[in-house]
C-alpha positions as CSV (number, residue, x, y, z in Angstrom):
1,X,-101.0,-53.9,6.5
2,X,-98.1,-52.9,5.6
3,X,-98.3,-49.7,4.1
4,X,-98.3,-46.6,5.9
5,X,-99.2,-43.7,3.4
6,X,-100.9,-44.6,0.4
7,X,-101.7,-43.0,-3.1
8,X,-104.1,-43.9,-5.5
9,X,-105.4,-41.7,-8.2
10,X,-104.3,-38.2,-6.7
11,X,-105.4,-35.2,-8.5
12,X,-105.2,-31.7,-7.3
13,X,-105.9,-28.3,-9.3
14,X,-105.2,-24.8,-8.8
15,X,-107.3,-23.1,-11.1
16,X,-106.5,-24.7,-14.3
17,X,-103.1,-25.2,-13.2
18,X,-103.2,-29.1,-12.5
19,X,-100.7,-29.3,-10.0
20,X,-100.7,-33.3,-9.3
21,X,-102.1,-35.7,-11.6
22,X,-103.1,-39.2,-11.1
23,X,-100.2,-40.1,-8.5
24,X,-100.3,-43.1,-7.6
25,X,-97.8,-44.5,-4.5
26,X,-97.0,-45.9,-1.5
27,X,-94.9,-45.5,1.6
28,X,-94.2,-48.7,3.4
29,X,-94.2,-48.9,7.4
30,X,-90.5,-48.0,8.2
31,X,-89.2,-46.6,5.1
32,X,-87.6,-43.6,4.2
33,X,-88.7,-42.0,1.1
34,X,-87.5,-39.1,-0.7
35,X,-89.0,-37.0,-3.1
36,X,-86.9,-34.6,-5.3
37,X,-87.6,-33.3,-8.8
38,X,-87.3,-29.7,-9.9
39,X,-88.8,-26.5,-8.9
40,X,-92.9,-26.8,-9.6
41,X,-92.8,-30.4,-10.2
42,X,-95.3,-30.9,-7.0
43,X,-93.6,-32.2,-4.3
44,X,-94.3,-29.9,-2.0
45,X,-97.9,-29.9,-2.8
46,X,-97.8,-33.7,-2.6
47,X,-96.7,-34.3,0.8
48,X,-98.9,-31.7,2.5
49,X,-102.0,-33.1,1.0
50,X,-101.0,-36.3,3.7
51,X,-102.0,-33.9,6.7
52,X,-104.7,-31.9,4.1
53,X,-102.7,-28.7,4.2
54,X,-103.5,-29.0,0.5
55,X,-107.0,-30.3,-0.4
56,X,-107.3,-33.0,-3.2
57,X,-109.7,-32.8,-6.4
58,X,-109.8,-36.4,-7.3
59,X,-108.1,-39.6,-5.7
60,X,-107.9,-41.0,-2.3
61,X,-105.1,-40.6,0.6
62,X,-105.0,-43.4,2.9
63,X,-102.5,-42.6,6.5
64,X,-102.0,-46.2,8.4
65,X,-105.6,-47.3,7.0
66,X,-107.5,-44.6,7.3
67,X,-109.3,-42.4,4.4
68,X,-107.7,-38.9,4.7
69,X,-110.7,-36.8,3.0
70,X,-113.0,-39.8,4.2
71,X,-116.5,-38.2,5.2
72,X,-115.6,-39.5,8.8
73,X,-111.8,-38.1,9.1
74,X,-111.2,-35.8,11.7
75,X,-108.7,-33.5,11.1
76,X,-107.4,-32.4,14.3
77,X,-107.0,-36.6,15.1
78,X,-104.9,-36.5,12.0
79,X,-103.2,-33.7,12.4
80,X,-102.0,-35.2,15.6
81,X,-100.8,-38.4,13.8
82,X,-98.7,-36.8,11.4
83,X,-95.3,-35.5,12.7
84,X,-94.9,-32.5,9.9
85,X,-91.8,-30.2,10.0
86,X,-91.9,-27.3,7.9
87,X,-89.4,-25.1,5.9
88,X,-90.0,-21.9,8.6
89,X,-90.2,-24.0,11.3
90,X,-93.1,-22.3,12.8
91,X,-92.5,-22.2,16.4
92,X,-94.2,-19.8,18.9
93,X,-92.4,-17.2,19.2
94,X,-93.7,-16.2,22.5
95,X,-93.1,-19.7,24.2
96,X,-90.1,-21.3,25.7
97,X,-88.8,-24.1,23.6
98,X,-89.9,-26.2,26.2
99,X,-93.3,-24.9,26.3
100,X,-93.6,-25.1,22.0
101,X,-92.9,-29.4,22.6
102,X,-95.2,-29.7,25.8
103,X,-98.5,-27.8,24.2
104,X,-99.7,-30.3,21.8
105,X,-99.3,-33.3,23.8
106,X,-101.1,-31.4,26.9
107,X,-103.6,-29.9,25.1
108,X,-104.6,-32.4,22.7
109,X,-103.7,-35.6,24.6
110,X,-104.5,-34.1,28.2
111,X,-101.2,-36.2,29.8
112,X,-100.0,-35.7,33.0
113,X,-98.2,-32.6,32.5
114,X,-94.8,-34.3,34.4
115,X,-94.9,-36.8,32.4
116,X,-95.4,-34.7,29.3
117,X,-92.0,-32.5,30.3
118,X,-90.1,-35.5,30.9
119,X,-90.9,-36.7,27.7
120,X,-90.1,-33.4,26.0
121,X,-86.8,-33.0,27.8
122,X,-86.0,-36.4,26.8
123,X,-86.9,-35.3,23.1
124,X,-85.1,-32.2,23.5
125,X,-81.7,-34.6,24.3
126,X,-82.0,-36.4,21.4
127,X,-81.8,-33.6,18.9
128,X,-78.9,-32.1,21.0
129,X,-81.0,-29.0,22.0
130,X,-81.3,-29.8,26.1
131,X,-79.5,-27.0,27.0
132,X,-81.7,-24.2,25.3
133,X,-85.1,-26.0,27.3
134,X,-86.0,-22.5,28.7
135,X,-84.7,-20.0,25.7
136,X,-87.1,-18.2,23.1
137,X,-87.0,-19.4,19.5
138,X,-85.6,-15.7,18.7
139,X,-82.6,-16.4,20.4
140,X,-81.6,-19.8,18.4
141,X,-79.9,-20.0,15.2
142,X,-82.4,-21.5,12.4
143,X,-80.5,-24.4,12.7
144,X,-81.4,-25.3,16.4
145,X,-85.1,-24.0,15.7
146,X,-85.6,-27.1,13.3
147,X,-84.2,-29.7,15.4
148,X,-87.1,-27.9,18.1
149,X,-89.5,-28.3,15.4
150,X,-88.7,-31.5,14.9
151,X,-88.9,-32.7,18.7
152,X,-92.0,-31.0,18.7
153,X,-93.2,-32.9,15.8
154,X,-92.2,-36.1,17.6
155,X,-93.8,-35.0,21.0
156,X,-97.2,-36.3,19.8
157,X,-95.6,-40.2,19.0
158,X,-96.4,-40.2,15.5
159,X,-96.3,-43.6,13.2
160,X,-95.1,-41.2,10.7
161,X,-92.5,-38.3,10.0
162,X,-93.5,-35.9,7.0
163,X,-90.3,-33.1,6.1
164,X,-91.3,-30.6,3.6
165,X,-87.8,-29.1,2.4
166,X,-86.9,-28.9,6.5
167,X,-83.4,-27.1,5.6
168,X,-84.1,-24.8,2.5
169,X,-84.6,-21.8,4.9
170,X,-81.2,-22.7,6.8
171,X,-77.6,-21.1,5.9
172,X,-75.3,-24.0,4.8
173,X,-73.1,-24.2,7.9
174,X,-76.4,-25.8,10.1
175,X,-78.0,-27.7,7.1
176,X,-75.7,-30.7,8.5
177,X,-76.8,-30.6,11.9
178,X,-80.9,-31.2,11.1
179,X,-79.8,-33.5,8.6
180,X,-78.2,-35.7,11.3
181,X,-81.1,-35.2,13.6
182,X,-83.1,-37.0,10.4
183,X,-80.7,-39.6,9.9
184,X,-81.0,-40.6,13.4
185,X,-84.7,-40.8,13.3
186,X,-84.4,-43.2,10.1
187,X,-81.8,-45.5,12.0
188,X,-84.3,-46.0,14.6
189,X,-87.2,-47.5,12.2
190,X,-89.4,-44.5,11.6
191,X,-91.3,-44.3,8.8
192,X,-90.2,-40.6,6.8
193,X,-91.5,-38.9,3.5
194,X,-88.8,-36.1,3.1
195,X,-89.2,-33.6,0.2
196,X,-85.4,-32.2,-0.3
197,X,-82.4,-30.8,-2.3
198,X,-79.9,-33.0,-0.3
199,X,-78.9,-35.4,-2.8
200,X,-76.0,-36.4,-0.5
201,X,-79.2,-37.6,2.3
202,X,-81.2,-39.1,-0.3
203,X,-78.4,-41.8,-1.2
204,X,-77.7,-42.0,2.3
205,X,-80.8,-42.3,4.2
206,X,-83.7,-43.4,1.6
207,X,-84.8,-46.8,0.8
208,X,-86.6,-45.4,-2.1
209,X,-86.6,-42.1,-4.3
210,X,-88.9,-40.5,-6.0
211,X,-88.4,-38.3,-9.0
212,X,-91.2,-35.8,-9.8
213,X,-92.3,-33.7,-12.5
214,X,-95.1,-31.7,-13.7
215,X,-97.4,-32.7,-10.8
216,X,-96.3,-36.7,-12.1
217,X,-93.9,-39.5,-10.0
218,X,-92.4,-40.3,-13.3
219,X,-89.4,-42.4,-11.1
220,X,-89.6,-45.0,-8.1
221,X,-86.3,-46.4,-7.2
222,X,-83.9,-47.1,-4.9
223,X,-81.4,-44.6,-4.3
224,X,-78.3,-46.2,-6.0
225,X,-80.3,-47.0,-9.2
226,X,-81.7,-43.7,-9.2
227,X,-78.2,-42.0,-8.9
228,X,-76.5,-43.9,-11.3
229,X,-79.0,-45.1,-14.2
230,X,-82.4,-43.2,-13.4
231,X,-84.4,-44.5,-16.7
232,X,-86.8,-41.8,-17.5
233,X,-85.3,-39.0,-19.2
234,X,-86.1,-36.0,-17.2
235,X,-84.4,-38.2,-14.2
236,X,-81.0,-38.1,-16.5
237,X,-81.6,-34.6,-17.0
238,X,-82.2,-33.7,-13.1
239,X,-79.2,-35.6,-12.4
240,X,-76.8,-34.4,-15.1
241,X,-77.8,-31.0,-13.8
242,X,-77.0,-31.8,-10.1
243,X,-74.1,-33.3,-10.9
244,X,-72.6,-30.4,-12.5
């Protein structure tokens, strides 16, 4: 089976404020997909009902074959399947960077805790952020705090990447460095659902775009058609307004 996150018939309501409706969608094993749309449109919403941060009304989610709200799914198994970096990257605050990688994988994987550092530190190299091993997240700039955030994410081996706007809280000047951290992680095969505002990684990086609004996917398409001749017309609109 190819297909890694899958789709069908997703509903989800606030109130009477339907805030996804009917999506239907699929991310392939390997593939990077962005989602992008204006404020409200649901993509926020959308990609944290993967790990069931957001419960759904009506639908079904399936991760790498399994039924996300399926009367069997256990949610701390799939929590631990799912690499999800947030907006605030929500480190402990009151544990060495190295500690906030090694928890997860100690606690809920109970691994040999050397081999679980080893791993981390080896993590920690490949976002650049070896040298702050032993500092507090209060002493990193926001920039450095993702790329933690996102070694921890990757500490538990994931099959997939989930990035819920990962550099909307970050000042411009370090937006480029958790962006590269991503682009790496795409070069090496790993399967990435990415809601952003970085236009600039979404014709770089994704093999497929998707254009939201109102709680809708009204656009799949590769990035170059989307950029240059989206078809429906809130697409033209969302990209005559980014282009300025």
């Amino acid at each position: 089976m190819n297909d890694m996150i899958v789709f069908s018939k997703v509903n989800k309501w606030y109130g009477e404020y339907q805030a996804l409706a009917d999506v239907n969608a699929e991310v392939k094993k390997g593939e990077v997909v962005v989602v992008c749309g204006p404020s409200g449109s649901g993509k926020s919403t959308l990609i944290r009902t993967v790990n069931r941060l957001e419960e759904i009304q009506g639908g079904q989610i399936l991760y790498n074959g399994h039924d996300v709200y399926g009367v069997d799914a256990n949610l701390n198994s799939l929590r631990s399947r799912v690499g999800f970096v947030f907006q605030n990257f929500n480190l402990f605050p009151h544990m060495s960077v190295l500690d906030n990688i090694m928890l997860a994988p100690l606690k809920l994987k109970g691994l040999n805790t050397s081999y679980v550092k080893n791993k981390a530190l080896e993590l920690l190299d490949m976002v650049g952020m070896s040298h702050k091993a032993n500092a507090y997240p209060n002493q990193l700039s926001g920039g450095q705090q993702q790329r933690v955030a996102i070694a921890r994410a990757l500490a538990m081996e994931p099959p997939a990447m989930l990035f819920d706007e990962p550099t909307s809280a970050l000042d411009p000047e370090m937006v480029g460095e958790v962006l590269s951290v991503m682009k790496s992680l795409a070069k090496e095969g790993m399967t990435m659902m990415c809601v952003t505002h970085e236009m600039n990684f979404a014709r770089e990086v994704a093999d497929k775009v998707w254009f939201m609004d109102a709680g809708k996917i009204l656009e799949t398409s590769d990035p170059e058609t989307f950029f240059q001749n989206p078809t429906h017309p809130r697409a033209q609109s969302f990209i005559r307004d980014i282009r300025g």
